[in-house]
C-alpha distance (Angstrom), angle and dihedral (degrees) to the residues before:
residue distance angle dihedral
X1 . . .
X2 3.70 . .
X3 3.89 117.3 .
X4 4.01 117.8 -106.3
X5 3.67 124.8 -123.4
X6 3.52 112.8 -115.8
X7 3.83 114.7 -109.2
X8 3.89 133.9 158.9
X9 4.19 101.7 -120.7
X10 4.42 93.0 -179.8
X11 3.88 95.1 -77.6
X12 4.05 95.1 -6.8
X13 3.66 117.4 105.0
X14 3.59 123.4 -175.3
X15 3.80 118.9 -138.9
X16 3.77 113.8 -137.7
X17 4.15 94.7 179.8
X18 3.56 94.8 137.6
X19 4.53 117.0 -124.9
X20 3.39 141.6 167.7
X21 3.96 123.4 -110.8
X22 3.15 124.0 -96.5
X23 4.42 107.0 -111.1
X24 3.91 100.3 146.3
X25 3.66 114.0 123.1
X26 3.75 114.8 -126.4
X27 4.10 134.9 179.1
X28 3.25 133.8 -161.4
X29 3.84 129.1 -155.7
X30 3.96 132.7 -166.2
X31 3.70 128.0 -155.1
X32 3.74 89.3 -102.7
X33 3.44 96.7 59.0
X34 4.14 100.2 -101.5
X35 3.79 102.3 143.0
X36 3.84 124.1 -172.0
X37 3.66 135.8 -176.2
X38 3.86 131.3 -140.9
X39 3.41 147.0 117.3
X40 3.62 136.3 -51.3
X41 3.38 131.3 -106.7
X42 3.98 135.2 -179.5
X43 4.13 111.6 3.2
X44 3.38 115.9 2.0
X45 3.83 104.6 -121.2
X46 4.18 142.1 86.4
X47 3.75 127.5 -69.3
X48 3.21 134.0 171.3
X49 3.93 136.3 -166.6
X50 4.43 144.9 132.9
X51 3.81 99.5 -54.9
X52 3.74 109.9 -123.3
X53 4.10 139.7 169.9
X54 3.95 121.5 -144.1
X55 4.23 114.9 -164.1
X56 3.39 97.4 -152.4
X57 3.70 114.8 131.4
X58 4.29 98.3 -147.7
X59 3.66 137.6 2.1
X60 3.47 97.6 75.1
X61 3.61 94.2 152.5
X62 3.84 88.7 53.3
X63 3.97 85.3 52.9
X64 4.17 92.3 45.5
X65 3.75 88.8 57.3
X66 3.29 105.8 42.4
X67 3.84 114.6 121.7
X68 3.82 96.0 -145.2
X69 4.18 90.3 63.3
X70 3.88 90.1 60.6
X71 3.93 112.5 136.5
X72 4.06 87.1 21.4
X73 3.64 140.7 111.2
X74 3.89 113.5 -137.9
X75 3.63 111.1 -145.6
X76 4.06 102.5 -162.4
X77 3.89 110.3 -142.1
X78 4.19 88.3 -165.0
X79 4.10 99.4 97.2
X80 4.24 90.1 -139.6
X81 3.47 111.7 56.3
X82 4.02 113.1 164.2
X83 3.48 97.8 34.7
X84 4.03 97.6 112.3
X85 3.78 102.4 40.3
X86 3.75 128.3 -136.7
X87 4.02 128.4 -62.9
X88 3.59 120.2 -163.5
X89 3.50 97.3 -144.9
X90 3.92 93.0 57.1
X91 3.92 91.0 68.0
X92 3.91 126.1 120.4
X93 3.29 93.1 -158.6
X94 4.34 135.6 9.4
X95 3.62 87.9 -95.9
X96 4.05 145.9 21.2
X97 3.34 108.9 -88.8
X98 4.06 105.1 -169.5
X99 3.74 124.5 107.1
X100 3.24 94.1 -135.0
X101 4.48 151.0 -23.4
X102 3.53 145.7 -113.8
X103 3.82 128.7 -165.1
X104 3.82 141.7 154.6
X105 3.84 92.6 -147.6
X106 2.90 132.2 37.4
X107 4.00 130.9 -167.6
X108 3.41 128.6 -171.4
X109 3.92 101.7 -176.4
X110 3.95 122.8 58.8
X111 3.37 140.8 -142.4
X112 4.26 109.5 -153.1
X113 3.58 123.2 100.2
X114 3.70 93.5 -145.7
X115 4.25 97.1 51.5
X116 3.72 119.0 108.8
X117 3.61 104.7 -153.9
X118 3.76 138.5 -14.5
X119 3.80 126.2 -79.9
X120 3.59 95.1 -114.1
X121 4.17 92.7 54.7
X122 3.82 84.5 43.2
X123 3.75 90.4 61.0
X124 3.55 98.7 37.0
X125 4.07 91.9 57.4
X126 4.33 88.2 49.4
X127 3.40 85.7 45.2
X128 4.09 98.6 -125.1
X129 3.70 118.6 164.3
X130 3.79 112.5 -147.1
X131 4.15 135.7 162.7
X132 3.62 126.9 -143.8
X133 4.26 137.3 -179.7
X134 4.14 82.3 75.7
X135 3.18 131.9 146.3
X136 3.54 98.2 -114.8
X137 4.01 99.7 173.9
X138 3.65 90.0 52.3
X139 3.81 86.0 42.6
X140 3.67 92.3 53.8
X141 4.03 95.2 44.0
X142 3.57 88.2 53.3
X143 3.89 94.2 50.7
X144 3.54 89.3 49.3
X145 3.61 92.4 47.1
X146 3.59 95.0 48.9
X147 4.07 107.8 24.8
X148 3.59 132.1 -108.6
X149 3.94 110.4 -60.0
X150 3.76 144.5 161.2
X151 3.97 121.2 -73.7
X152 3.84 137.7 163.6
X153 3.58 124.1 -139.3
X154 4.31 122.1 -151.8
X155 3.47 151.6 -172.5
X156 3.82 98.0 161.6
X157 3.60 101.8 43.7
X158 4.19 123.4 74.5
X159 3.92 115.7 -125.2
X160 3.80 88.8 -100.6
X161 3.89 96.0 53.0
X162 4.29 92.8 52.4
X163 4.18 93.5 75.1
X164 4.04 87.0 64.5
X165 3.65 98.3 46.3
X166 4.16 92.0 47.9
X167 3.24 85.6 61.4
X168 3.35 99.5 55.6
X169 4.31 87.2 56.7
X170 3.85 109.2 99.1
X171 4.01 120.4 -124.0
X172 4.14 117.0 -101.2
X173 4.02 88.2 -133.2
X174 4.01 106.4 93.2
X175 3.81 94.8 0.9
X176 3.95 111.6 133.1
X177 3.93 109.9 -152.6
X178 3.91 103.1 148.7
X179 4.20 90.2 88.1
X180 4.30 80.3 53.9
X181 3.29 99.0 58.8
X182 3.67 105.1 29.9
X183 4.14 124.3 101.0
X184 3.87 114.0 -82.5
X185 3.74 94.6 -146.4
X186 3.99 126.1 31.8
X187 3.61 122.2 -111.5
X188 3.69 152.5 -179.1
X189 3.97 140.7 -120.3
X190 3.66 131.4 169.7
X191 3.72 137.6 34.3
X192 3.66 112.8 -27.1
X193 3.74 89.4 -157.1
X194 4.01 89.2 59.1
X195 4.02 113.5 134.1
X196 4.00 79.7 -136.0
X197 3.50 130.6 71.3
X198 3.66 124.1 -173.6
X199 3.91 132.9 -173.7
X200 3.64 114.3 -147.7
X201 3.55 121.3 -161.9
X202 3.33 111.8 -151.4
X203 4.16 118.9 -141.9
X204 3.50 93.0 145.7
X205 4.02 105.0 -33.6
X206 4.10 115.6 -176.0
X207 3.54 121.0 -132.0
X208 3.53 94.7 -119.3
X209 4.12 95.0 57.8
X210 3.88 92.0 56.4
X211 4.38 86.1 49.5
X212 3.94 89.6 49.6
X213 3.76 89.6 53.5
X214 4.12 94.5 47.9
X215 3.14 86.7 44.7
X216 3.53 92.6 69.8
X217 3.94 98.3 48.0
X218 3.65 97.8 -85.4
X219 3.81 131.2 139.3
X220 3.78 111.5 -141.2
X221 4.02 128.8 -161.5
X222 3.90 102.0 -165.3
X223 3.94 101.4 -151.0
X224 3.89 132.3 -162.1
X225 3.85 114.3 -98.3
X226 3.44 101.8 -118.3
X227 4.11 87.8 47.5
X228 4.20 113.3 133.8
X229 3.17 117.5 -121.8
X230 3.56 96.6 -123.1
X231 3.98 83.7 72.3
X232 3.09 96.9 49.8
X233 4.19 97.0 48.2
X234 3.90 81.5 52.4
X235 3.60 95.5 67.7
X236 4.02 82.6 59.1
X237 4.09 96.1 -128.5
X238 4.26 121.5 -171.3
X239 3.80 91.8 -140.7
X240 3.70 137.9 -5.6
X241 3.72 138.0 -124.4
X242 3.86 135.3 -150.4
X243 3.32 114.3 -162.4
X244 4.05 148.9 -143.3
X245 3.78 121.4 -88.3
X246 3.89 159.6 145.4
X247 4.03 129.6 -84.6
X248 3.60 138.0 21.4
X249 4.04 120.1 -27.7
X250 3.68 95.7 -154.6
X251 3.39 103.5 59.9
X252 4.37 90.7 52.7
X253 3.96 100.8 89.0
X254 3.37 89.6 152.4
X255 4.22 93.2 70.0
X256 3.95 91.4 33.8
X257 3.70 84.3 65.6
X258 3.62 94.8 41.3
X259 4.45 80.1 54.9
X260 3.55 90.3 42.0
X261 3.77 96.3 47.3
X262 4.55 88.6 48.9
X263 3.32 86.9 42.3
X264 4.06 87.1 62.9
X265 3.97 91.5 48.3
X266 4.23 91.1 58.4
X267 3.59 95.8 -132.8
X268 3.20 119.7 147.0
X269 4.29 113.8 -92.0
X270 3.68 128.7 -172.4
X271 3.13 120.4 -174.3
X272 4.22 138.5 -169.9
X273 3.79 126.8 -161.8
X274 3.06 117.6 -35.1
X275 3.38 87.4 15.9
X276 3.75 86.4 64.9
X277 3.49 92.9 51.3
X278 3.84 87.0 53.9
X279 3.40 100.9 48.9
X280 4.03 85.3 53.7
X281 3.87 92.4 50.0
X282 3.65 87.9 47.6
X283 3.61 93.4 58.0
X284 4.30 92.4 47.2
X285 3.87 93.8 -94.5
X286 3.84 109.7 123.1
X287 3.86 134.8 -149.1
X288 3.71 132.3 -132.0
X289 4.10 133.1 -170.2
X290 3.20 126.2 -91.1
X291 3.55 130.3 -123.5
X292 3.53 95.5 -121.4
X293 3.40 100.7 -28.9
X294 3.82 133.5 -146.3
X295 3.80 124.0 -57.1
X296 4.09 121.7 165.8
X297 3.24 161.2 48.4
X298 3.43 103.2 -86.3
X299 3.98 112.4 66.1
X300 3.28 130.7 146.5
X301 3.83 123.5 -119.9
X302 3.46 142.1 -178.3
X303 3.41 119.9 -166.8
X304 4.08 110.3 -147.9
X305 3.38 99.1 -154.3
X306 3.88 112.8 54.3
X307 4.09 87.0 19.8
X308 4.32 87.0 -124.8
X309 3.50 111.5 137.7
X310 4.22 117.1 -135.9
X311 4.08 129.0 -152.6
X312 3.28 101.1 -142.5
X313 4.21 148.0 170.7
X314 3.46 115.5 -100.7
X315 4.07 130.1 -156.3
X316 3.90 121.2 168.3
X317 3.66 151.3 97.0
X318 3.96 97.7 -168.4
X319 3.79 136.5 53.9
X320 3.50 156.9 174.3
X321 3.67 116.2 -63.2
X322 3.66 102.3 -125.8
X323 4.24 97.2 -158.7
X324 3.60 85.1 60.6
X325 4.16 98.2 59.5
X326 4.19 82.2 79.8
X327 4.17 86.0 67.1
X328 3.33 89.5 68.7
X329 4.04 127.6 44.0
X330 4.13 85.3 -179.2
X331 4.09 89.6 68.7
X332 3.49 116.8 83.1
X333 4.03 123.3 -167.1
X334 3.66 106.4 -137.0
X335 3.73 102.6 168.0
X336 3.80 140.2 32.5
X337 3.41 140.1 -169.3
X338 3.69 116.5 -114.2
X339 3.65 106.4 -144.3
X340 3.36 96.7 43.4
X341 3.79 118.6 13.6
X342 3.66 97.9 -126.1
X343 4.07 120.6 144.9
X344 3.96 107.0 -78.9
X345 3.92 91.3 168.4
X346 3.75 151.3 -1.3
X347 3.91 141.2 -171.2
X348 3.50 126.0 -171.6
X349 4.15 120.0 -130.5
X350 3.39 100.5 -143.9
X351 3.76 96.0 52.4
X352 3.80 148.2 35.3
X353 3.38 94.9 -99.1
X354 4.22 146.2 119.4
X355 3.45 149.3 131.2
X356 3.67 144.3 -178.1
X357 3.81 130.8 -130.4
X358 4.05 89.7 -135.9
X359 4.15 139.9 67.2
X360 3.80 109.0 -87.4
X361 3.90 79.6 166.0
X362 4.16 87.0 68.3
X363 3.50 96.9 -163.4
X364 3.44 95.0 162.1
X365 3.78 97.2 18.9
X366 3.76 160.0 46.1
X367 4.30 116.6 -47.0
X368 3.59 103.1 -137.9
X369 3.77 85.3 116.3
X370 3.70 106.7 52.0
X371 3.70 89.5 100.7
X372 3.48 91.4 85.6
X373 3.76 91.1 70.1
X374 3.91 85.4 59.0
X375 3.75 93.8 46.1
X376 4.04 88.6 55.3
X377 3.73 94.6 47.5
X378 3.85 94.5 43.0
X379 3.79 81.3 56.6
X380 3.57 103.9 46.9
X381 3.66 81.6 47.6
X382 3.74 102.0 64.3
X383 3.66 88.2 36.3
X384 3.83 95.4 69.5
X385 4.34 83.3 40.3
X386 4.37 82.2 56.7
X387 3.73 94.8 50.0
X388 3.59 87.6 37.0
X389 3.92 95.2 56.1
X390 4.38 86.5 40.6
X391 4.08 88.9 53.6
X392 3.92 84.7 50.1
X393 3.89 96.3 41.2
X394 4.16 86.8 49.1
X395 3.13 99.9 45.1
């Protein structure tokens, strides 16, 4: 592919960084045996991961770097992927964090002003093997046909070499990743002199959650995932968050203690994700996978409570066992999922807590949903006015 002369099109910009097409041969084989050829893309090399699709039209770099698609390779349904370069500042997380990526098209140059470098230097430098010229719609029919499951993607390895080195790949289903991707050391963002204080814990948060929150006047501690909460409590926090991430939620009894033990404080607790998931296995309601799962920016919601419905972005392979809300009259459903009726959100009655299975955060996506950041700061809010009014009362 030739290079393009720079030229100033309103807000299009040309790149003229000079690179080399793309020629080397890839393949890429699923669990089931479905093996397709194409080219490669980003470091030349094998990877393997849980095959998955996500529908969401842009932000792919938001998508590559998000924490919760950690041992996964992203099949893009958007035919162009490439075309817009990279951005620092639009990344989850310091680094990509998939195993591996599928696209039909592939572009090497870009057209936005504001990008740093191209998509395929990007992945080169994180070292991410991808494949692209695939058939990505029959890819994604046959995913959705079959479920989500493992697959390995090469450039160095012949066809009859890939069947040993799936193997080798281990299965999504009891695989804890949240303590992978989470921060090694605690740290802080925000205005120390907020009225709010907020403990994160950190199973795989994205950037873009922690920003919502100081955004609206809070002071956040971002802690380790495997954190007690004892050490957390010391740092004397209004409210608590649980956060996004990667991996299976039932196998992680070390955070649904750390839920169960907030929940006993009555603080108020939002969590996201996986932290929805954990805030359901914390109160004895379990989770199951998904057959493929949902992936996008562009899912349905209903939200039980003010009877609104919600577009919103979508990232998980695991929810909320339904059968089991009956366990426990002090959960509350408060959001579904149109298409298919699965568990979106949940609040308990008898405390100052909730969470949704989806990205209020939107980063990719639609922002029906950032409400719910208000919701959880309104309540953390009169929280501190109740134990205000009990220290007065007391005393």
């Amino acid at each position: 592919m030739p290079s393009c002369r720079a030229s100033n099109l309103g807000n299009v910009f040309l790149s003229t960084q000079p690179h080399q097409t793309l020629s080397q041969k890839a393949y890429l084989l699923l669990h089931d045996g479905l093996t397709m050829e194409g080219i490669a893309i980003g470091k030349s090399g094998t990877t393997g991961g849980e095959i998955c699709f996500n529908t969401g039209m842009t932000g792919y770099q938001e998508i590559y770097t998000d924490p919760s698609y950690y041992g996964q390779i992203i099949v893009n349904t958007t035919a162009h992927i490439g075309n817009y370069g990279t951005v620092q500042e639009e990344q989850e997380s310091d680094q990509p964090t998939i195993s591996g990526l599928v696209v039909n098209e592939f572009s090497e140059s870009f057209s936005r002003k504001v990008s740093h470098e191209s998509l395929q230097k990007y992945l080169e430098k994180h070292g991410i093997v991808g494949i692209a010229n695939i058939d990505t719609r029959k890819l994604v029919r046959h995913i959705r046909s079959k479920g989500a499951m493992n697959a390995i993607i090469s450039s160095s390895l012949k066809p009859d070499q890939l069947k040993v080195e799936l193997a080798k790949v281990p299965n999504m289903n009891g695989l804890e990743l949240a303590s992978v991707v989470s921060t090694k050391e605690a740290y802080e963002t925000g205005d120390p002199n907020s009225a709010i204080r907020i403990a994160a814990l950190d199973v795989g948060i994205k950037k873009n959650i922690v920003r919502c929150l100081v955004e609206r006047g809070c002071y956040v501690k971002v802690f380790p995932a495997k954190t007690s909460f004892s050490v957390m409590e010391a740092w004397n926090p209004d409210g608590y968050f649980i956060s996004n991430g990667p991996g299976d939620p039932s196998v992680m009894g070390y955070a649904i203690k750390t839920v169960q033990e907030i929940l006993k404080t009555d603080k108020p607790l939002f969590g996201i994700c996986l932290g929805n998931q954990l805030l359901a296995l914390a109160c004895g309601i379990s989770t199951y996978k998904m057959h493929h799962g949902h992936r996008g920016l562009n899912h349905p919601v209903k939200n039980l409570v003010t009877g609104l419905g919600e577009m919103t972005s979508q990232n998980h392979g695991f929810a909320i066992n339904e059968k089991d809300i009956e366990k426990n009259p002090d959960v509350e459903v408060t959001h579904l999922h149109l298409n298919d009726q699965t568990i979106m959100g949940i609040r308990l009655k008898n405390k100052k807590a909730f969470s949704v299975q989806y990205h209020p955060e939107a980063s990719p996506g639609p922002h029906d949903s950032r409400y719910l950041f208000d919701e959880f700061v309104a309540m953390v809010r009169e929280s501190k006015k109740v134990v205000r009014r009990q220290a007065v009362v007391g005393s």
